[in-house]
C-alpha positions, 0 to 999 in steps of 0.5 A: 491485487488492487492495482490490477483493478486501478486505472486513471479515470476509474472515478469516472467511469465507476462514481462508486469507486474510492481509492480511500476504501481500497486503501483502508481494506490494505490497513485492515490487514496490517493487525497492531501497528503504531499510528505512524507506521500506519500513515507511512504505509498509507501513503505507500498503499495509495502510491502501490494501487496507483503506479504499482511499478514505482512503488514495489521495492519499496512497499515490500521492504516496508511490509517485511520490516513490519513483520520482522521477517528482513533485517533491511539495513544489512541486505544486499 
């Protein structure tokens, strides 16, 4: 949802904007995870809000593993 609402120069054009909050909102979400799972999906958050395109196989694989639901490492 986020990324629909991005675009390049939306600091400008609204100073109240932060891709730091939006970022944040996304982490609440997540419940009990380790520190460093939360950094990695940072990182995976601001690079999905910001080029949604590059970023969707790999921020989806990176939320199913958090939730147990795909064993990546034997789907095709």
């Amino acid at each position: 949802m986020l990324a629909f609402l991005y675009y390049p120069g939306i600091e400008v054009d609204d100073p109240s904007y932060s891709l730091a909050e939006d970022i944040d909102w996304c982490l609440a979400r997540l419940g009990d995870v380790s520190n460093l799972e939360r950094e990695r999906m940072r990182a995976l958050f601001a690079r999905a809000i910001t080029d949604p395109t590059a970023t969707r196989e790999e921020l989806f694989t990176a939320l199913v593993k958090l939730d147990g639901v795909l064993d990546v490492d034997r789907h095709e």
